[in-house]
N, C-alpha and C positions, 0 to 999 in steps of 0.2 A: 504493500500500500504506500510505501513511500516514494514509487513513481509520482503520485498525485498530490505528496504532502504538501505543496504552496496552498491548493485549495482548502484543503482537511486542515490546514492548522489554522484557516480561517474560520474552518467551519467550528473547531473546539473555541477560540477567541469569542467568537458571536454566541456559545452557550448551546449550538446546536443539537441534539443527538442524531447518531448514525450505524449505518450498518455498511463494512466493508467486505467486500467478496477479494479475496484475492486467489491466484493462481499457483499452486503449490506444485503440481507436477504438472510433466507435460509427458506424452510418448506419440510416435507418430506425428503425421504433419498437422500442425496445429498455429496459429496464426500469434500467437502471445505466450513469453517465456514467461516462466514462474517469477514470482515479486509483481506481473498486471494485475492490474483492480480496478473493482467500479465500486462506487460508495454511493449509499441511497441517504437522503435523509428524512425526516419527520413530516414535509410537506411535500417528498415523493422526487423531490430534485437528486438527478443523476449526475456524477463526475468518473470519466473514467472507462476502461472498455476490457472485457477478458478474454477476447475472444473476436474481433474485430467483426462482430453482429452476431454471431451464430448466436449463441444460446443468451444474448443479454437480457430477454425479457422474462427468461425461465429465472436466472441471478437475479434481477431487480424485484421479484417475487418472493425471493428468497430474503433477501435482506430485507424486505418490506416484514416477513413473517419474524425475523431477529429482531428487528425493534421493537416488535408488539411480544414476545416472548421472552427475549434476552436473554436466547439460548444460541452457543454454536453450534454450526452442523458443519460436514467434508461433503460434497457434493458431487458425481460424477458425472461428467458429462462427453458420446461419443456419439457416432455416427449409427443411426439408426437404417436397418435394413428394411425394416418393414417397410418405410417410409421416410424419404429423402425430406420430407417436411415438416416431422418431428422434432420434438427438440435435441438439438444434437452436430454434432460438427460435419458439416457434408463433406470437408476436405478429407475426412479422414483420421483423424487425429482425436485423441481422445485427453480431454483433461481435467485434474479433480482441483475443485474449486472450493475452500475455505471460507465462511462465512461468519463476521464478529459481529457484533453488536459495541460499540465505541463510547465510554463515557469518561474519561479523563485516564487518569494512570498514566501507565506505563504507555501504553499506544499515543496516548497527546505528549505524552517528551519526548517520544522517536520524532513524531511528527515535527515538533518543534525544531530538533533539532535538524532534522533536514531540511527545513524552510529555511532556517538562518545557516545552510550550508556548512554546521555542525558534523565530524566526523563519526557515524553511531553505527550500533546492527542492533535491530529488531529480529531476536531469536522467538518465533512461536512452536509450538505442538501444533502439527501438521496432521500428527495422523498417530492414533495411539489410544490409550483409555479414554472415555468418555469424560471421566473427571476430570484427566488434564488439558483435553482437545481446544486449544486455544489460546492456553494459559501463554504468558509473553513476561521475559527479560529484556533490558536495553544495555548494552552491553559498549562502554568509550572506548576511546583508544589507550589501552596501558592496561587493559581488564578491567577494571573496575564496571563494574555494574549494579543494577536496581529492579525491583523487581521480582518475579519469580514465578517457578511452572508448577508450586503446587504441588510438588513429590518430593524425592529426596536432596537433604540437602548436598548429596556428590552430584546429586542431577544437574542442578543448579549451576554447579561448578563444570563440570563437563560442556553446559550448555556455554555457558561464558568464555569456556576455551575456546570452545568451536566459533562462536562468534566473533571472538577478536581473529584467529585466523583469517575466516573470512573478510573482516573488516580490513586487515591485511594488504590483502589481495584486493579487494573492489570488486568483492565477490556477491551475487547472489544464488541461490542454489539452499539444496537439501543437504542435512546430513540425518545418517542411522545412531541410533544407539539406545540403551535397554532405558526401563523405566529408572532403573536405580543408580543412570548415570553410567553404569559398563555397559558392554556386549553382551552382560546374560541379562535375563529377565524379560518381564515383556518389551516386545519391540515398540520402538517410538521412534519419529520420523520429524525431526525438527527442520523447521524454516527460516532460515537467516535471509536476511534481508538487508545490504549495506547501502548505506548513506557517504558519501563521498566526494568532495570537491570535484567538480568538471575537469576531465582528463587535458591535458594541453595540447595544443598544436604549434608549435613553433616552426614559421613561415622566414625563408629566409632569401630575402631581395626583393627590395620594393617596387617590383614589376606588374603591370598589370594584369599578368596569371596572376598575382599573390593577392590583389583585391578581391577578385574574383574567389578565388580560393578561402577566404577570409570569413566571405555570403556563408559559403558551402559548408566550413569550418564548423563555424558559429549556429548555423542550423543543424547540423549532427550533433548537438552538446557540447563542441568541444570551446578551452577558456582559451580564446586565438592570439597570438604576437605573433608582431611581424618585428624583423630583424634587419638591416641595413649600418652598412658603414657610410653612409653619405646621407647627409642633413637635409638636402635639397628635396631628396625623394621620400624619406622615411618621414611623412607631417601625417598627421590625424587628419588633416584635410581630403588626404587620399586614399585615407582608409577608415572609413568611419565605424562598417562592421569589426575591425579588431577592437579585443580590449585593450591589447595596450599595442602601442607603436614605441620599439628601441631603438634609437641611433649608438651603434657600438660594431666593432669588429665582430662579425656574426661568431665565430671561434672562441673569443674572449668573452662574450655573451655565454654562449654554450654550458663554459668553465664556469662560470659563475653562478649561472642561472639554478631553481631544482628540479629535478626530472625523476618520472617514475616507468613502472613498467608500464602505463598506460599510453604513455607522450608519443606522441608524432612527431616526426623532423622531416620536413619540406623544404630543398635546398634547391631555391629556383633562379639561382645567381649564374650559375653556370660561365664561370669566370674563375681560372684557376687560383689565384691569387687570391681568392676567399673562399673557394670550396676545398681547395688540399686542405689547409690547417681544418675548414669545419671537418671534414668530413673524416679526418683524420682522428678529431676525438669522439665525433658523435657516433662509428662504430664500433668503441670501448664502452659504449653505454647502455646499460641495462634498459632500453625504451621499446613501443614497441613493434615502431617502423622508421624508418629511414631511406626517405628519395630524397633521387638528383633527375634533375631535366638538364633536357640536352638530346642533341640530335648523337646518331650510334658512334659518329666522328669522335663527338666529343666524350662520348660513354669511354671508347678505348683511349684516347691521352690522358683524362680525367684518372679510369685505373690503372695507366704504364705510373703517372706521377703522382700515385697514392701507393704504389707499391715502392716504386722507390721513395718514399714517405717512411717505409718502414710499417706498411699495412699488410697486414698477414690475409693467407687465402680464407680461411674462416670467416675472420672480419668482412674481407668482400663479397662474401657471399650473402650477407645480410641486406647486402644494397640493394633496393631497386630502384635499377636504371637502365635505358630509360622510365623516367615515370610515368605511372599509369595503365589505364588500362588499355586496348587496344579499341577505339570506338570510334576512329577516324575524324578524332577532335582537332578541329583548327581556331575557333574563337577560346579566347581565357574562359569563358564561360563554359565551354563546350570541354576545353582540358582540366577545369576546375575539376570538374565532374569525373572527367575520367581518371584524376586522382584521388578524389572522395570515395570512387568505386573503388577500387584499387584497397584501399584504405580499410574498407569495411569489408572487403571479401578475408585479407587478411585478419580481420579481426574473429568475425566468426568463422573463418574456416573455408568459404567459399572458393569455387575454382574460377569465377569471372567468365564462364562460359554458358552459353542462353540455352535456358531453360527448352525454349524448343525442342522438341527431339531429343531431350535430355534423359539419360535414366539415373539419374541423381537425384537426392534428397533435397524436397526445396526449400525448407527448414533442417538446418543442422543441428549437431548434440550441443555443439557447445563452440567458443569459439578456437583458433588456434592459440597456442601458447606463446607469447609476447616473448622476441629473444631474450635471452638474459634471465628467466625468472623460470623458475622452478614449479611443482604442485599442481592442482587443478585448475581448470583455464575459469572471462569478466559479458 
């Protein structure tokens, strides 16, 4: 539910009561990963979607029925044979949907703090006893937590580990383990749910691909800079979608700057003299993409004078270049895109190949593993 928290922690501010449906597992193709929610509230007002229409009006039913009882239910929802018009996921894909009932606690401080872009995991009981089915910890960064699932206090503890992991990572997803906190006992299937500052994109040369890029950036979630060593080019006048505009040695910047295993690097200078030294440290970095533009001319001098840089083949093999996808893009707008695609095929895993005629999964499990980082993939 904390896709939605800017709304929802309006809705706890204004006094509202609510009911959140969220998506806990998914299997098969199914259009919304686990952590989607739609939240109903007291005068029937909807925020939110679990399912991109299939089954919302059977969910808003559902939460309609949790405010007036102020009971959670696990809901399944899959594709119906009898009847392609049923309630049910025509695509295919089958998924069980959690439904709370929301009156302050623990669920309004998750909320909160992901509106004020607060580090948090929202660990719930996804699936397990009746008594705990619901129950929710808030879990900060360093462990400490508040809260609780209402069973044992190792559970608690188990569940708090698991959530700052997650939190970790920028993870959302399941975890397994027993009622009593181990692996024996009854099974239970908890919900994390992380809260996280916008992943960066760090854009480098103030060219008009990088405006362009900046739109695209900034519409996928990510917190956008643009980078330039020249004062002229690098003004907020010309780039108004970035949040921030640096004038500094893109290199020197890099060094400075902080980077995670989420972060984009965009190096659209294509100009040796600023890309050897970038690029030279930005593939020692734990991030979780790094391109260069540039025509294949420049793709080969670019890596003859990054190897004699003292750039190993491991490291160049991390590069993509040139950048993008292959989509016979010639406006900045048109190769914006076909770096955003690029961008997000990598991220979940996609192979950038059309769907047509395809016998690949058009919803994958998860996405690919960001180089550098280790664990479960975000």
């Amino acid at each position: 539910m904390l896709d939605i928290a800017d709304e929802l922690h309006r809705w706890v501010e204004q006094g509202r009561d609510f009911a959140v449906a969220t998506v806990v597992a998914v299997s098969g193709s199914a259009p919304r990963e686990p952590g989607a929610a739609l939240a109903v509230d007291g005068d029937g007002t909807v925020l939110g979607s679990v399912s991109g229409g299939c089954v919302e009006a059977a969910v808003y039913e559902l939460c309609r029925q949790a405010l007036e009882d102020g009971r959670t239910v696990l809901e399944r929802f899959g594709y119906s044979d009898e009847d392609a018009f049923a309630v049910g996921l025509t695509c295919g894909g089958v998924i069980d949907v959690l439904v709370t009932p929301v009156r302050g606690g623990v669920h309004a401080a998750a909320l909160r703090a992901a509106a004020f872009g607060e580090a948090a995991a929202l660990v719930r009981v996804a699936r397990g006893p009746g008594e705990l089915l619901g129950r929710a910890l808030l879990v900060r960064p360093g462990g400490a937590y508040e809260g609780g699932l209402g069973g044992h206090r190792e559970l608690d503890r188990t569940a708090a580990a698991e959530g700052r992991a997650m939190l970790d990572a920028g993870r959302t997803g399941t975890v397994e383990t027993g009622a009593d906190g181990s692996l024996c006992g009854r099974p239970l299937t908890l919900l994390v749910e992380s809260s996280v500052p916008a992943p960066r994109m760090i854009v480098f040369g103030a060219v008009d691909f990088a405006s362009a890029l900046a739109r695209v950036g900034r519409f996928l979630g990510y917190h956008v800079t643009v980078c330039d060593a020249r004062p002229v080019f690098a003004t907020r006048a010309r780039f108004p979608d970035a949040d921030e505009v640096v004038v500094d040695w893109p290199h020197r910047y890099l060094e400075s700057t902080a980077v995670d295993g989420r972060t984009v690097l965009c190096v659209l200078t294509h100009e040796a003299r600023f890309d050897v030294p970038l690029l030279r440290a930005a593939l020692r970095l734990p991030v979780a993409y790094v391109g260069a533009m540039g025509s294949r001319t420049t793709h080969e001098d670019r890596t003859r004078r990054l190897r004699e840089a003292g750039v190993t083949e491991p490291e160049l093999a991390r590069l993509r270049s040139p950048i993008g996808l292959d989509l016979g893009a010639r406006t900045p707008e048109e190769t914006a895109l076909s770096i955003a695609a690029e961008i997000v095929a990598d991220r979940r895993g996609g192979s950038g190949a059309s769907l047509t005629g395809a016998h690949t999964p058009i919803h994958h499990d998860g996405p690919r593993e960001p180089a550098g980082r280790t664990g479960s993939p975000v």
